[in-house]
C-alpha positions in Angstrom: 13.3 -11.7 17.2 9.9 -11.2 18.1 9.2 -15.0 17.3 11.8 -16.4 18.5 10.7 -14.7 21.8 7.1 -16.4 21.9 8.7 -19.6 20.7 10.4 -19.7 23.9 7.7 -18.0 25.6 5.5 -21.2 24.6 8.6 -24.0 25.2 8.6 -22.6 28.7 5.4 -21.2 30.0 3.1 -22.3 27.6 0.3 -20.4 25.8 -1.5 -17.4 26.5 1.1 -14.6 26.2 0.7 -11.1 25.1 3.9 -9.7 23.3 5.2 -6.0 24.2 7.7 -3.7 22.4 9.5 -0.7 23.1 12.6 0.5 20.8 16.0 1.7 21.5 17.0 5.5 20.4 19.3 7.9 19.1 19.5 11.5 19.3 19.5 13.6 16.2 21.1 16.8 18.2 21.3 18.5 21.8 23.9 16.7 23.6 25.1 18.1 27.5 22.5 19.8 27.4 20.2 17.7 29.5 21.7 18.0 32.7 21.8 21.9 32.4 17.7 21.4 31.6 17.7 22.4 27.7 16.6 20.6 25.4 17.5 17.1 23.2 16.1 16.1 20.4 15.7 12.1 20.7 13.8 9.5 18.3 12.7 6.1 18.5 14.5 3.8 16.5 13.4 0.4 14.4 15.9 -2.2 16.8 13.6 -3.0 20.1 13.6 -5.3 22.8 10.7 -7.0 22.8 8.1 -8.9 26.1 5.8 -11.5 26.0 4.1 -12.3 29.3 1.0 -13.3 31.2 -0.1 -13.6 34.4 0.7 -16.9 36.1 -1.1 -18.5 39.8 2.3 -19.3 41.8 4.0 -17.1 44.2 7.5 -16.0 42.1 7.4 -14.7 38.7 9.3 -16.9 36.7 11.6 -14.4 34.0 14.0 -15.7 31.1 16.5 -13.1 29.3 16.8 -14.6 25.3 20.1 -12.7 25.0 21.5 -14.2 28.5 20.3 -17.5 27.9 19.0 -17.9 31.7 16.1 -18.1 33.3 15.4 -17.3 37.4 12.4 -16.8 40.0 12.3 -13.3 41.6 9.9 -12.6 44.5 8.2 -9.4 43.9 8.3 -8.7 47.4 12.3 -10.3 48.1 15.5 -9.2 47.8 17.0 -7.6 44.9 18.1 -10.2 42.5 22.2 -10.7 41.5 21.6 -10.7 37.9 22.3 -7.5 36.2 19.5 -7.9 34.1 17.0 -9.0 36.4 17.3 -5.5 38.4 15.8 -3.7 35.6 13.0 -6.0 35.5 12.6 -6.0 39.6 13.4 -2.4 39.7 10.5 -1.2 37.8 8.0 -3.5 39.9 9.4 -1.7 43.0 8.9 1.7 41.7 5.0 0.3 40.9 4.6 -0.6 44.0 5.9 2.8 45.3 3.3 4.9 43.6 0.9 2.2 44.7 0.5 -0.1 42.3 -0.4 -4.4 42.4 1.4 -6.1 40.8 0.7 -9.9 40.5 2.8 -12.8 39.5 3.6 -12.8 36.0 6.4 -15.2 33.6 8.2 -13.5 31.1 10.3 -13.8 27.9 12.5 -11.0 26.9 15.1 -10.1 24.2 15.8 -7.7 21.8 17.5 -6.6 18.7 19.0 -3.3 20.0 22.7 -3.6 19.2 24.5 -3.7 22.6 27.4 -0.8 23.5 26.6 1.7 20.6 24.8 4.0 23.0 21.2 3.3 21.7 20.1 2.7 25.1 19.2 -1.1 25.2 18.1 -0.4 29.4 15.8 2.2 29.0 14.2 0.3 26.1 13.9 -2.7 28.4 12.5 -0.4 31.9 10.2 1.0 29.1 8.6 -2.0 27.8 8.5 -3.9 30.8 7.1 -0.6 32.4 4.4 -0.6 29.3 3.4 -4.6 29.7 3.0 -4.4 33.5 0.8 -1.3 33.1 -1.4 -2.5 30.0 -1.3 -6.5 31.6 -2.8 -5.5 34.8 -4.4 -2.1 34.3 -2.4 0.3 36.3 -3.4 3.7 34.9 0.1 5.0 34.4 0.4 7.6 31.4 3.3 7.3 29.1 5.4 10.1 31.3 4.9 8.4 34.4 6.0 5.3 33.0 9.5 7.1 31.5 9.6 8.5 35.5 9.8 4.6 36.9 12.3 3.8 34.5 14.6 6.9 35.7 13.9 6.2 38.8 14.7 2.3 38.3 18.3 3.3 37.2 19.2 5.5 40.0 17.4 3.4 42.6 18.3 -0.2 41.7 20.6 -0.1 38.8 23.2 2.7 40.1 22.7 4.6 37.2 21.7 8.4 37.8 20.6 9.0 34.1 18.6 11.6 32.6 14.8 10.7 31.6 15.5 11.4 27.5 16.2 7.7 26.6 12.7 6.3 28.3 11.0 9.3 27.0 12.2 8.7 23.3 11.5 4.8 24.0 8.0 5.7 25.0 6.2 8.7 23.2 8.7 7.7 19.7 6.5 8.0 16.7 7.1 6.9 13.0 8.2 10.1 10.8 8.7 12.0 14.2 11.5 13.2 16.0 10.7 14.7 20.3 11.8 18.0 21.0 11.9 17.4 24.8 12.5 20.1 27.1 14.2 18.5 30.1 13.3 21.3 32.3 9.5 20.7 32.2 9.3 17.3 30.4 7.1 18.6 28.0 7.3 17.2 24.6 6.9 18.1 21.0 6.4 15.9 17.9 8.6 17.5 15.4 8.8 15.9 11.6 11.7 13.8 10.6 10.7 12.4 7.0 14.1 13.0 5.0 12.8 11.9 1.4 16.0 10.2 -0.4 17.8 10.4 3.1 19.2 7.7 5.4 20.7 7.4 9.1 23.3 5.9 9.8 25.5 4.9 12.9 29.3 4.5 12.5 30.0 2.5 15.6 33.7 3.3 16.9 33.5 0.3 19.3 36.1 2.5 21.0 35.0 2.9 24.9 37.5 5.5 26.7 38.1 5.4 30.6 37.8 9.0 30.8 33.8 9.0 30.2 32.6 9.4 33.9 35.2 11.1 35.7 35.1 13.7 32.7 31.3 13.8 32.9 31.6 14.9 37.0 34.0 17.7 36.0 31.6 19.0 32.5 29.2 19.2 35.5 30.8 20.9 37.9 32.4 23.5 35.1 28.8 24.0 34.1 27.1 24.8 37.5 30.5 27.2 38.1 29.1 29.1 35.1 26.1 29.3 36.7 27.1 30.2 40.3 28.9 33.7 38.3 25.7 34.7 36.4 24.1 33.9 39.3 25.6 36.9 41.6 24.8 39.2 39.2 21.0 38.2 37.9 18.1 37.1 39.5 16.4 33.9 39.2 19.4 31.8 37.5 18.6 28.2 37.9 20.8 26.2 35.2 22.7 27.2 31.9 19.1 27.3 30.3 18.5 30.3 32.1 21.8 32.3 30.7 22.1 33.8 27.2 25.3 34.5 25.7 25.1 38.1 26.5 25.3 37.2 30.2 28.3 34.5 29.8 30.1 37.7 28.1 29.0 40.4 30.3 31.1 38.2 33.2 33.1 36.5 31.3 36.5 37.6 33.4 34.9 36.6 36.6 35.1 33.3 35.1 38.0 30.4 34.2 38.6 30.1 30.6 37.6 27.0 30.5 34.1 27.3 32.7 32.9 30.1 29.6 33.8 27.7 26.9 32.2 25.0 28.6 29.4 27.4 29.4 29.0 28.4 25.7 29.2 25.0 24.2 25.7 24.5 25.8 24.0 27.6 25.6 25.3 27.3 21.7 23.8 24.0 21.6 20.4 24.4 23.2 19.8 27.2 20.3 21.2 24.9 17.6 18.4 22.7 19.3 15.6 25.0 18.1 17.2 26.3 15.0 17.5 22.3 14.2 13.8 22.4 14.8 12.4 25.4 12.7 14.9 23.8 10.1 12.8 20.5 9.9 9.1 22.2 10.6 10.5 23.8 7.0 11.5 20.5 5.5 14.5 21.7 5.9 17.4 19.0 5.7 20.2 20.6 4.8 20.2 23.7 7.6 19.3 20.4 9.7 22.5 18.7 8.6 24.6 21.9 8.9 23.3 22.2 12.8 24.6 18.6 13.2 28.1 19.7 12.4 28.3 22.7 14.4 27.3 20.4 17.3 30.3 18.1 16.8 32.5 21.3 16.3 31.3 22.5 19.8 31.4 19.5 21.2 35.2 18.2 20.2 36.7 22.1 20.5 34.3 23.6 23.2 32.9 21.1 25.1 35.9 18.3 24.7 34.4 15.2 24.9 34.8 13.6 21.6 38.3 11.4 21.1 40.3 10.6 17.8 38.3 8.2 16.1 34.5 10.2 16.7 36.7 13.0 15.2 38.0 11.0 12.4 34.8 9.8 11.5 33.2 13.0 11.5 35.7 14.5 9.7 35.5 11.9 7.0 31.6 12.4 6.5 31.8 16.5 6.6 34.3 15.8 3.8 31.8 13.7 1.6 29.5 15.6 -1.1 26.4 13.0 -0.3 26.3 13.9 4.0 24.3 16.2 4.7 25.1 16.1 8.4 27.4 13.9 11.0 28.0 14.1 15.0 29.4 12.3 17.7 26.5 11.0 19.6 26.4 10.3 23.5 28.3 11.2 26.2 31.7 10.9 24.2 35.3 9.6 24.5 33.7 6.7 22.5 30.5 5.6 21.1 29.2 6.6 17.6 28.4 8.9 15.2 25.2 9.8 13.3 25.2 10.4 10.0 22.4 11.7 7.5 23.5 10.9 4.1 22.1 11.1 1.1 21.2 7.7 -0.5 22.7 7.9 -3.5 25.4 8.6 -1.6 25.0 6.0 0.9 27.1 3.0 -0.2 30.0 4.6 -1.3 30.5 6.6 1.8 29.9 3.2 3.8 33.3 1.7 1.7 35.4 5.1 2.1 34.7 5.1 6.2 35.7 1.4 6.3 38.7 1.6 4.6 39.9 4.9 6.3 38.9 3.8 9.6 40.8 0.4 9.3 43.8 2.1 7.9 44.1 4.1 10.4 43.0 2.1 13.6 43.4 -1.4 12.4 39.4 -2.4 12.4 36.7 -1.2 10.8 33.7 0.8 12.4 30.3 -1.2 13.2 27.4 -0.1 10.7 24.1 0.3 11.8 21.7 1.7 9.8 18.4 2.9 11.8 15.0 4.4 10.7 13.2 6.6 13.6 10.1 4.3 14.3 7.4 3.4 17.0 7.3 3.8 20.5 6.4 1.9 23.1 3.4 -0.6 22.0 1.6 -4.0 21.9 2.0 -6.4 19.1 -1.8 -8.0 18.2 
């Protein structure tokens, strides 16, 4: 990908370009727990999307998407542009310019290699490296954080996308061998180790998307801040469900909905499998690691109810194999994938028993894709 993006760089702009990546993610555990301000525990992945650009003396930037096969002129200081795609690209100039920034002119070539609709967040990977060229290209002085803040702050303000900040922060501070404990309360970030010898990830790919997704996600919310509003009559300084501990949820427990505590303890559950997950790999760990993985996809399909048949099949399938060492639905849910650390020894024969189940029982098989946690944002000399 990366030179069939300056081969077209070069057809259409000529030479001079400097060439910008900045990879797509998954998250090894700590899911619904963002919005209550735990903590998630993201990591870069080896599938990118990938910028090369330079300045240029006109008045428009001229931009062409690879993948879209199209090619516009967008006025920095115009309207905001009707391709989908282009809005990311404008979106993050517009936040620049907000926190004072000048931007010149510029062409571009972009594409990438970040498989679309499996929840690997192909967007924030693209904010996040157009974010990281702009800033290296014309010497902004944004720091990495900053830059994962404009491409937040792109999706809510020009995409219509109120997300969380974990995907641009995994696309942006991502190391090789590393996994980011990120605590979405304060943003800051630790570096954890994620090197498991004789181990691979894997993504089974239900390719299922349910309608349910966002009008589910509005009521997980609202459940959540009811637990919250409970605690909060009771004890002092209660901001979000990272400030309640188990022993609260139970002490008012029958002031509460059924449903609101389980809800409740899915996520307080999860932000400590979070940490035990954590201490796990600081030991080298891998198979505590893998055990946390499952109880997060029990919590999440019995407590938290947002997986669906097939993430349940599929996880099922892989607890059931000697070589897995962990598996979980990934993502917001009803749909999406799961991840998987198997053991690779393992690893072929649990991809053949997954296909065939899956297609037996829902008449296609899964999508495969097999990632290893890799860079950050970066240039490419």
């Amino acid at each position: 990908m990366k030179t069939k993006i300056q081969e077209q760089f070069h057809k259409l702009f000529g030479e001079g370009a400097s060439l910008f990546a900045s990879p797509g993610r998954v998250n090894l555990i700590g899911e619904h727990t963002d919005y209550n301000l735990g903590f998630v525990l993201p990591g870069a992945i080896d599938k990118a999307i990938y910028v090369a650009i330079k300045p240029n003396d006109g008045r428009l930037c001229r931009i062409h998407s690879v993948d879209y096969n199209e090619t516009i002129e967008m006025d920095l200081n115009g309207e905001k542009p009707t391709q989908q795609w282009a809005c990311y690209i404008y979106g993050v100039v517009q936040e620049m310019h907000k926190r004072g920034a000048l931007i010149h002119p510029f062409d571009m070539v972009f594409g990438g290699d970040v498989p679309l609709g499996a929840g690997l967040s192909s967007s924030a990977a693209l904010e996040s490296v157009v974010g990281f060229a702009l800033n290296t290209l014309f010497h902004l002085g944004f720091d990495r954080a900053q830059l994962a803040k404009i491409g937040q702050m792109t999706e809510h303000n020009y995409v219509g996308v109120r997300c969380g900040i974990m995907d641009q922060f995994a696309s942006l501070f991502g190391e090789k061998g590393k996994v980011i404990r990120l605590d979405c309360r304060s943003l800051e970030c630790t570096l954890e180790p994620f090197d498991p010898q004789g181990c691979k990830v894997v993504l089974f790919d239900t390719q299922v998307k349910h309608t349910l997704a966002s009008s589910e996600y509005n009521v997980r919310r609202a459940q959540c801040e009811a637990g919250v509003a409970v605690v909060l009559k009771h004890v002092g300084g209660i901001e979000s469900l990272r400030d309640v501990t188990m022993d609260m949820l139970n002490s008012y427990k029958s002031e509460m909905e059924e449903i609101v505590y389980r809800r409740c303890s899915f996520v307080i559950n999860e932000n400590q499998r979070v940490m035990d997950a954590c201490a796990a790999l600081e030991q080298g760990d891998y198979a505590t690691f893998g055990a946390k993985m499952n109880g997060s996809h029990e919590g999440l399909s019995k407590w938290y109810e947002v997986s669906c048949a097939e993430l349940d099949f599929l996880a099922d399938t892989a607890h059931a194999h000697s070589g897995v060492l962990g598996a979980r639905m990934m993502g917001g849910g009803f749909g999406g994938c799961t991840i998987n650390l198997v053991k690779a020894e393992a690893y072929d024969d649990l991809l053949s028993e997954v296909k065939d189940k899956f297609a037996h029982q829902f008449g296609k098989a899964p999508r495969i894709i097999e990632v290893n946690i890799s860079q950050g944002a970066h240039q490419i000399s």
